[in-house]
Structure formats: structure tokens, C-alpha cells
N, C-alpha and C positions, 0 to 999 in steps of 0.2 A: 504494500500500500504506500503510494506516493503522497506528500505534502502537498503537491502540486495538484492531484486529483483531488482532496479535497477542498482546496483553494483558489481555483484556476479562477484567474483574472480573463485573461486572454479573450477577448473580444468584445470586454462590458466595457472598461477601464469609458472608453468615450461617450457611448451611452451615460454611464454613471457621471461624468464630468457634466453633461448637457444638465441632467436630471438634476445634478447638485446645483447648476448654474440657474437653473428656472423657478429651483423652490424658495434659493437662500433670496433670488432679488437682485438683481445687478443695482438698483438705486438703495442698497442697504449701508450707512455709514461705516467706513473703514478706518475710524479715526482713534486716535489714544484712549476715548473716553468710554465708548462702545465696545464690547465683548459680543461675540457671536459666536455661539454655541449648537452644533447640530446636535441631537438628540433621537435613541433608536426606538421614539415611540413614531409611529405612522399618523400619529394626531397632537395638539399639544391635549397635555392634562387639562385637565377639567379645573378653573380657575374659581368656584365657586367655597371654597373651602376645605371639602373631602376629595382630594385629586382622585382621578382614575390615572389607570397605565403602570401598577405596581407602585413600587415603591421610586421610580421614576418621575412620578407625579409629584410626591412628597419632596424631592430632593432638586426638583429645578419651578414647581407652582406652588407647591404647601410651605416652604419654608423660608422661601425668598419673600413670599407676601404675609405670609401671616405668622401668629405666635402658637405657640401652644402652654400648657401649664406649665409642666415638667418639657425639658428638650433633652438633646444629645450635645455634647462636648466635641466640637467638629474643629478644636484649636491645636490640637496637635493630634502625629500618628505614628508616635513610639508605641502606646501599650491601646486595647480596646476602649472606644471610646462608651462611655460612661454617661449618668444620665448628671444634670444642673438644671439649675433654677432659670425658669421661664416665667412666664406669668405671675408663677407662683413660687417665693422667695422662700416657701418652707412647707414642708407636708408634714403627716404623723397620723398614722392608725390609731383611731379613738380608742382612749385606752378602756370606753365601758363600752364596744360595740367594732367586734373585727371586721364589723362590714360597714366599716362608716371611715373613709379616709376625710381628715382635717387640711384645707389650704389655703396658705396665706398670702393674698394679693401681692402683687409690687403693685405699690402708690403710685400715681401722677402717669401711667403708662396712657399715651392718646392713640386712638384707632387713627388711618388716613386722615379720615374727614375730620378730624379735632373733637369727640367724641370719647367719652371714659372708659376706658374696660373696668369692669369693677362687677361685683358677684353678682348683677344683675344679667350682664352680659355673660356671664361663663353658664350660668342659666337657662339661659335664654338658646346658648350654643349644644347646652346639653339636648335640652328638648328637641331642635332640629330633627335629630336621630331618634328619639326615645318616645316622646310625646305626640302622641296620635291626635291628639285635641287641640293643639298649640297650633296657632296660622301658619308658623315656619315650616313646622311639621315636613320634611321632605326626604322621599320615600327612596327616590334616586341616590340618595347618599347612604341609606342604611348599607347596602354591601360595600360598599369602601372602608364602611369605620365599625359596624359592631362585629364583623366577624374578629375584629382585632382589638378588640376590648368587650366582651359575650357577658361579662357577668357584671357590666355597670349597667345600674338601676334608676337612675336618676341624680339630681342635681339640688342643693339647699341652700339658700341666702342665709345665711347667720347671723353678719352683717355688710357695708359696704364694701368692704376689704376681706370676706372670710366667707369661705364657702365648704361648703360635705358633698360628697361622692360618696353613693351609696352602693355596696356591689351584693348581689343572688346568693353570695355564700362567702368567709371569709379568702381574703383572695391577695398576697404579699407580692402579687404580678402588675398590680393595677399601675404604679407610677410610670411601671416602662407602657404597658396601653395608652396611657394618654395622652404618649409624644404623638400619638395619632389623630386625636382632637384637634383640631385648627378651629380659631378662633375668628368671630366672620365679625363686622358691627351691624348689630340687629339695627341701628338707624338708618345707614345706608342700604339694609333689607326693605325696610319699612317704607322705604323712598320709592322703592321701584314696586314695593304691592300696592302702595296708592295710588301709583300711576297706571294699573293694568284698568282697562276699559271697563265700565261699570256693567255693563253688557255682559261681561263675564261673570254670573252670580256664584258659582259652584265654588267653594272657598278653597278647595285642593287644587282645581282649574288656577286660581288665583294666586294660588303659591305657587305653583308650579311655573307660572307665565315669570313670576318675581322674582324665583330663582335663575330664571335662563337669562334673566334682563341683568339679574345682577352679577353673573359669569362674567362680562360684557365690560362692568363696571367694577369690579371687585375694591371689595375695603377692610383689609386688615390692618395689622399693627405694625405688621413684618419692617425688614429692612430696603424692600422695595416694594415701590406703586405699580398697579396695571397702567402700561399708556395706553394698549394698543392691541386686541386680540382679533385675530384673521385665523379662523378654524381650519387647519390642515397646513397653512402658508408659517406664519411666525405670532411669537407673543413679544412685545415690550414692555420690559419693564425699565422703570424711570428709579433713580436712586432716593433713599428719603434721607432727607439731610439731616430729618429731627428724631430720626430712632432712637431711641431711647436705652439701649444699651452702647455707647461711644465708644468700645472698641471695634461694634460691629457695625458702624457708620459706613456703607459703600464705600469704595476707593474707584470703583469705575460711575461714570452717568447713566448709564443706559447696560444694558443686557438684550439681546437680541436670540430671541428660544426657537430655534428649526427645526421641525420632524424631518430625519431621515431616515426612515428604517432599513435601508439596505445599508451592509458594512462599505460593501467599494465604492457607492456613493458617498457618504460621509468621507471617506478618505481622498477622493476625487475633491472632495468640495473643500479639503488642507488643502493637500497639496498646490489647487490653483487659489489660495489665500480665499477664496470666497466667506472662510467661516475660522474662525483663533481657538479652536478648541473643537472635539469630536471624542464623544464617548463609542467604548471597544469598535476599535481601528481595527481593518483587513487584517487577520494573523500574517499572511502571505505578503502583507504591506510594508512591513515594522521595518525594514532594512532601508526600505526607500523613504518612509518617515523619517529617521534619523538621521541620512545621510545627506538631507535638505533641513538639517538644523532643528528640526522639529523635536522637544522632549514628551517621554513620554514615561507617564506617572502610572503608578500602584502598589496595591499594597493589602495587608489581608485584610479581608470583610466577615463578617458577619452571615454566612451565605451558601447555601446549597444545591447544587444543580444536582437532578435526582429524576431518577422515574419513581414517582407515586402508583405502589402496584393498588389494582385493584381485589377485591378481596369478599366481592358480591358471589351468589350464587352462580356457579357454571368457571368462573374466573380459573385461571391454571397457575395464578399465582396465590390461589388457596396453598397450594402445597409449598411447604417450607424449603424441601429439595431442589424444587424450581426456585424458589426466589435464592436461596444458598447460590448453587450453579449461576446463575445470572452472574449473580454479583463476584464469583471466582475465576469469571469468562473475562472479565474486563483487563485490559492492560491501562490502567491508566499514566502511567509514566510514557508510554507510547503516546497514547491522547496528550498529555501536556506538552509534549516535542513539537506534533503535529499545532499546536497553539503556541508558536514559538516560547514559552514557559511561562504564559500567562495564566495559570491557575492552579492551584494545592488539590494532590489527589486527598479525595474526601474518604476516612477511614471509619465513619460513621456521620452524626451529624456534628458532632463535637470532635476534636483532635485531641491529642495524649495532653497537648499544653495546658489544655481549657478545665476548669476547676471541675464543671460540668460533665469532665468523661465519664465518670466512671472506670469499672471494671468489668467490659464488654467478655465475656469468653469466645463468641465469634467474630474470629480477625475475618476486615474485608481487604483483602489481596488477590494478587495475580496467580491462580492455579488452576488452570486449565484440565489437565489431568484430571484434577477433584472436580471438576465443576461438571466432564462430561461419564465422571461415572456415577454422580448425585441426578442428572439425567438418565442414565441408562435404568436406573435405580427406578424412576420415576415413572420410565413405559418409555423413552424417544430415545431414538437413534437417526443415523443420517439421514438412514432411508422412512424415518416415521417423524419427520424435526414436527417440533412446538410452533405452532403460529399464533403470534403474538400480534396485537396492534398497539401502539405507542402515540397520541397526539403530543403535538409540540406548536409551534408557532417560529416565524420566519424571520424574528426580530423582537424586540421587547425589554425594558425591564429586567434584568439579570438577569437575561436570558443566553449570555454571552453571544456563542456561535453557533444555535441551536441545530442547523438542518447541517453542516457538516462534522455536527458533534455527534447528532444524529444516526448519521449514515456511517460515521465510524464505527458506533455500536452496533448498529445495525450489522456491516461485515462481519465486527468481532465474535459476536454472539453465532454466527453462523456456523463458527466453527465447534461451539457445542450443544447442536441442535436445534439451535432455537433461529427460525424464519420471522425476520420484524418488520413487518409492512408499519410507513411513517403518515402519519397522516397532520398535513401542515393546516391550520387554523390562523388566522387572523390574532392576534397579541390581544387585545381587550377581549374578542370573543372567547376564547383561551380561556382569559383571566377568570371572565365571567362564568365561564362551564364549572372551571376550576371550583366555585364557591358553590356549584349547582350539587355536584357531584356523579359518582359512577353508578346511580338510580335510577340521573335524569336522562330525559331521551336523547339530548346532547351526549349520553358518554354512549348510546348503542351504537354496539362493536370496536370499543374503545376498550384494553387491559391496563394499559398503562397512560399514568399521565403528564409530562415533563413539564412543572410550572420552578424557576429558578424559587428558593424558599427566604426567606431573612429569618436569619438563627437569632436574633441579639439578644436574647433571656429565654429562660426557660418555657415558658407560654409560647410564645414564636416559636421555637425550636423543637420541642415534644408536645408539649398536652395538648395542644392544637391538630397533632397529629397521632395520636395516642386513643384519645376516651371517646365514647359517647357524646357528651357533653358538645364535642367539637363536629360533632356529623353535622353535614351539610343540612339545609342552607345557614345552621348558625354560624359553622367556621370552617375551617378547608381540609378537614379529613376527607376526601375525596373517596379515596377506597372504602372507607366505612371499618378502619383497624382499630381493635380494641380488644383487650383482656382483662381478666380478671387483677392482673398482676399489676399493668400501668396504669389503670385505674385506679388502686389502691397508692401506689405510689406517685401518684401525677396530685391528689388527693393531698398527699404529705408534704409535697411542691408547694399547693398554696396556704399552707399553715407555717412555712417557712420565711418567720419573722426576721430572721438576726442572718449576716449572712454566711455562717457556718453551718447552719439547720439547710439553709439555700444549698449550698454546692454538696453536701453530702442528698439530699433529698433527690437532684439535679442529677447528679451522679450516677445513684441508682435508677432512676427513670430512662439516662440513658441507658444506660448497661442493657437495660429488661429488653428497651426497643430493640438494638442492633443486633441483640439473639436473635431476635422474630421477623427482623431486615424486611419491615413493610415497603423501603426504598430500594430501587438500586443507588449505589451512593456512590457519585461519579465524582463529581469535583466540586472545589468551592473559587470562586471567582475573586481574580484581585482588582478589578475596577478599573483596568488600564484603560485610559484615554491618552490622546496623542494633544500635546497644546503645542502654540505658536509659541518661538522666544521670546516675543513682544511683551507677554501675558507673564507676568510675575506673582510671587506672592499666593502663592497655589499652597494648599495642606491638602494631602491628600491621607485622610483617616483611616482608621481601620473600622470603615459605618459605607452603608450605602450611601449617607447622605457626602453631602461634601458644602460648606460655607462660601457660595460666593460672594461674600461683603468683603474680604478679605481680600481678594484677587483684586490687583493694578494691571493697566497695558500702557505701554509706553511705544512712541514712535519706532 
């Protein structure tokens, strides 16, 4: 198997040049002030508070415009970044009620439009999602935010400054959930539901109209303004001079946000400067990016690229032989050559480093040999191979290199019986099935599911894919895996107050998973994007997200 087979440029390279040239804009500023950045979603995120398009959405619409309570530490990327004060200058689990978290406003914080965040609005942000009766109420957001936070219950004024989060059971996972909450100003909501046409009686008709108006118009607290959204073409955003956290004041003017979901497009659109930055660059590229001055950043993530087996009746990945064998068929040191060494083969969903391993007994490694006698074991042979189906998507969201990472496994696995027909989907539609599950008529003749994962706490990383609790549509166990064992232990996860009870609890949950290998567990991604020299002042974390207040360009 050649690099070149799975990379070949050879006859797009101009097509992809034109395509990059049409979408980025030839009247788009190219000046010190402006950053432009292509991005591999096919659409931009959804600017209305709860982005779509993964966690893509969050890291170039959720976090550039808005606040949330708790955040992420995107200031350096020596050690995993870690959660800080957002909003909310201090939490604390009620010490008479473990389903009741305590948070304490930052004073004086103004939305865009000169307007107070203060516990009326974090309220008001809750209900969005939660409250069926509240005019905000808006239904299109629930699958972006409660599958990633499933056991918050609602919202409490206490007083101006001090608000309760109330979660279905005790639950020591909520602070990292809520980096997910993007905070919207209910005024500038309220602006655009007064303006839908009175014509319009149906009160959901009317929120609905006032969300899409307020996409359009977006007003967070973030470190940049909406200037400018063109659905599919680019988003602007404007810098805000008055952020309210002053180390994280802009250093550029302007931000300029491209869908490009092909890789040698985006890389077409460096190299002929049309755009100062391209998130995961052509593997097959990276020599030609560099040797035209271009740097190109990464570093580890938080993050799992995985087949999600399914585990419904008839499935063949019921059998644990079969899932063992997959996952022993794989070369992935081969795969990471083939990705000029941009990604950590993944030996569970946690590595030996991570406090969270545990002590897995089933190693996932390269043994072919074992993998095709755990088949033969099973009923397949050459002449009887396993047919599997695998959905993926063409682009996305930590999705890296999906269709020739794809069809890598796809040969590899060939050779211990297993025939992998790929069936590519659309990145959102993916995403979206993703949260539907392997029930929904979307996964018919679907076995596996390749959705890239975010590990960054325990909830993310297992119990979400472990219990009950997380079956579809509340959260994205897809296959529908659970036991008695992770249960009990996933269980013990969120009674884990202190964070010694965390990483031994964490620990063992892994451990229980990687025996029962609901994943193939291929790789974890390191976030390579290729930037201009121009573009200075880059941190590149060990988080999907990345801080552009921080980034300068210079002539």
C-alpha cells in the first residue's frame, strides 16, 4: 500500500485552487489586521449560541462570540488544558444538596449590545434548552447542548450575581458540561421576536423566526462581534475592544471564517495566500507547506477517532471475538506514517499517561495472527469474510482524514476476514444520525459508526458511551453498549467529589470499557493546521478548542 494511493493529489490540485479561489473571495482583505481562516466544516457553525458542526463550531462560533460559565485554559500547551473561570468567578457543590451546583457571577461583564449578564440572563440561557414554556424555548438547539450536559435540570436566581444549576442525580461532571453553554443576551433575543410579523400568532413559529433573525445578528459577551454572516460563503467577525477579560483583548481586527471541507482545497487556498491559516492540511501536502515557509502547528488533544460498533440485535459486532480481531487487525503505526505523523495511535480511549487509564487487561495492538484466529474462532474465513458496513463523512470536525483513513482500514481489515463496505454521509448529517442512533432508520445497514469523539473528562470520554443513561437521543451511545459493570462504575464516576475518588473511579471505568472494546480505537488526533509566517502568537493547546484573541499578523 502506497502513500500516494491514499493521497493522490494528481489532477485536483487546480480544480481545488479555483474552488478555494471562488469560496475564500478575491475582494476578501489581505491586510495585517484580518486573519483568514478556512475551516473543514462544509457550512459555517451555527452563530446562534449552541454551534453545530462538532466541536468545530465551538472553537471558531461558540467561543470567539460568546462566554460561557466555566471555560477551558487555551493559554498554554505544555500539560492538558484544564477548566477557569468564565462567567463564573467560583462554583461549589451545595454542601446540603449534591444536585445543586453554586455560581458566582463576574460583576460588571456587558453583552455586545451594552447589556448585563447577571443571573437573570444565565437563566434565561438555561431555559433556551430546558424550558418548554419559556418564549426562547428553542428546540433546534436541544441536540447540540443537552446531549453534552443530560443531567442539568434547570436554572435558579439567588440573587443578581448568584445563580444554582440543578442536575437529575448527583453528578461531579457538570463544571466541564457547561463549557458547553454559550451564553446569548436575551435582549438582543427579544429584539428580533418583537420584530417577527404579528401575523405570525403560533408562539414557537415566533421563536423560531427570532432565532434565525438572531443567527444573522448574534450578541454575546465573547471577545468578538458578528459583522457579517453569508451561509456557506464566510463569517466576520469584528474584534471587541471592551472584552472584559484584557489579556484576551483581540490583537487582530477582523477574523475572516471559510468553509472548506475538502483537504487539497484548503491547502490550494495557503498555498496561493488566499486564506493565513487552514485547519488538517493534505497529509501528502506537509512537505510542500513547509518548504514555502508555511508553519505548521500540533499537538495532543483530547480526542478519539474510532469506529463506534454497533451492538443492536443481528449486529456481528455482538461478538466480542469480532470486535477483539478488528481491533488486532489494525496497524496503526502504518496508519500514522501514511498521515505523515500527525496523530497518537489510540490504545484505548485514554493512554498509559492519562490519570484516567486505568488497568485495561486487553492490550489494543498490532497482531494479526491473533486477530485472524479470534475470527476463525468466530465462523469467517477468507473464503466466508464478515461484511461489515462503517458510515463516516468526507470532512468535519475531528474528523481528520476520514475517507483515506477509511479505506486504509478498510484494506487492512481485509486481511483478517472482514469485507468493509464505506458509506460516506454529509459531516452535520453524520453528526446528526450520530445523536439519533443505531435504532434509527438512519443507521439501516449501518455496523459501525466513525464520529471523531472529545475525550476531555470522564462524561465525554466513557459514561457517555458506556450506560443506559447515554442511549440515544439523550446522548451519543450510538450502539446502545452497556453493562452491568460500567454502569455500576460510571455510577461511582459521578459521586466523585475530590479529584483522587475522580481518577481512581475514571480509571476503573476505563479499564471495564477497553475489555469489552465497544470501539475500534484507531487514533487520537493532534490538531495540525498549517499557518502563514505572517500570523504570530498562535498557542496551540492540548483542547480542541484553540484562543484566537491571542493571534497577531503582521505585514
Amino acid at each position: 500500500m502506497h502513500k500516494k494511493t491514499l493521497f493522490s493529489r494528481a489532477g485536483r490540485l487546480a480544480v481545488a485552487v479555483s474552488g478555494a479561489l471562488a469560496l475564500a473571495g478575491a475582494a476578501l482583505p489581505a491586510n495585517a489586521s484580518t486573519l483568514r481562516i478556512a475551516m473543514t466544516a462544509a457550512d459555517i457553525p451555527l452563530t446562534l449560541g449552541q454551534p453545530d458542526q462538532g466541536y468545530e463550531g465551538n472553537r471558531f462560533t461558540g467561543i470567539p462570540l460568546y462566554d460561557a460559565l466555566v471555560e477551558w485554559d487555551l493559554s498554554q500547551g505544555e500539560k492538558p488544558s484544564g477548566l477557569v473561570p468564565g462567567l463564573a468567578t467560583e462554583w461549589h457543590i451545595d454542601p446540603q444538596n449534591t444536585s445543586r451546583w453554586i455560581f458566582t457571577l463576574r460583576p460588571g461583564v456587558k453583552f455586545h449590545d451594552g447589556t448585563e449578564v447577571n443571573a437573570d440572563a444565565i437563566v434565561w440561557n438555561v431555559d433556551k434548552v430546558l424550558n418548554k414554556a419559556a418564549p426562547q424555548y428553542a428546540p433546534g438547539q436541544i441536540g447540540n447542548t443537552l446531549s453534552r450536559m443530560p443531567t442539568l435540570t434547570g436554572a435558579e436566581k439567588i440573587d443578581d450575581h448568584t445563580v444554582a444549576l440543578t442536575t437529575s442525580e448527583p453528578d461531579a461532571l457538570l463544571p466541564y458540561n457547561i463549557t458547553n453553554l454559550f451564553i446569548v443576551s436575551p435582549t438582543a433575543w427579544q429584539k428580533q421576536y418583537d420584530a417577527v410579523p404579528a401575523s405570525v400568532g403560533d408562539s414557537a413559529a415566533r421563536s423560531k423566526q427570532a432565532w434565525t433573525a438572531f443567527a444573522a445578528h448574534a450578541v454575546g459577551s465573547g471577545p468578538f462581534k458578528l459583522e457579517k454572516l453569508v451561509p456557506r460563503q464566510q463569517l466576520i467577525l469584528d474584534k471587541n475592544p471592551d472584552y472584559w477579560n484584557k489579556d484576551r483583548i483581540p490583537r487582530v481586527d477582523k477574523v475572516v471564517l471559510i468553509p472548506l471541507p475538502e483537504a487539497n482545497a484548503r491547502t490550494a487556498a495557503l498555498l496561493s495566500k488566499q486564506v493565513d491559516w487552514i485547519e488538517a492540511p493534505a497529509p501528502d501536502a506537509i512537505d510542500q507547506i513547509k518548504s514555502q515557509g508555511f508553519h505548521l502547528y500540533a499537538n495532543t488533544q483530547p480526542h478519539l477517532w474510532p469506529w463506534q460498533f454497533s451492538f443492536e440485535k443481528g449486529s456481528p459486532w455482538q461478538d466480542i471475538r469480532v470486535r477483539k480481531a478488528a481491533n488486532l487487525c489494525l496497524n496503526r503505526a502504518e496508519l500514522k506514517s501514511y498521515l505523515g505523523g500527525y496523530m497518537t495511535e489510540a490504545t484505548g480511549v485514554y493512554e498509559a499517561d492519562s490519570p484516567w487509564h486505568g488497568k485495561p487487561t486487553f492490550q489494543i495492538k498490532y497482531d494479526p495472527d491473533a486477530a485472524r484466529q479470534l475470527m476463525t474462532e468466530a465462523g469467517y474465513s477468507a473464503s466466508k469474510p464478515l461484511h461489515v458496513t462503517v458510515a463516516t463523512s468526507a470532512s468535519g470536525s475531528g474528523q481528520m482524514q476520514p475517507l483515506p483513513m477509511n479505506e486504509y482500514i478498510q484494506q487492512s481489515l481485509k486481511s483478517c476476514f472482514f469485507n468493509v463496505d464505506i458509506k460516506v454521509v454529509e459531516w452535520n448529517t453524520l453528526f446528526t444520525n450520530w445523536r439519533l442512533g443505531a435504532r434509527d432508520p438512519s443507521a439501516k445497514g449501518i455496523d459501525a459508526i466513525n464520529v471523531s469523539a472529545a475525550i476531555n473528562d470522564p462524561y465525554f470520554g466513557l459514561i457517555r458511551f458506556s450506560t443506559a443513561k447515554a442511549f440515544p437521543p439523550v446522548a451519543t451511545n450510538w450502539g446502545y453498549f452497556s453493562t452491568p459493570e460500567t454502569e455500576k462504575l460510571a455510577a461511582a464516576v459521578k459521586h466523585a467529589f475530590t479529584p483522587a475518588e475522580m481518577n481512581k473511579a475514571a480509571g476503573e471505568l476505563h479499564a471495564a470499557l477497553v475489555d469489552q472494546v465497544p470501539f475500534l480505537f484507531v487514533a487520537h488526533d493532534v490538531g495540525p493546521r498549517a499557518i502563514s509566517p505572517a500570523v504570530t502568537g498562535v498557542v496551540q493547546p492540548q483542547s480542541w478548542f484553540i484562543d484566537l484573541s491571542l493571534v497577531s499578523k503582521k505585514d
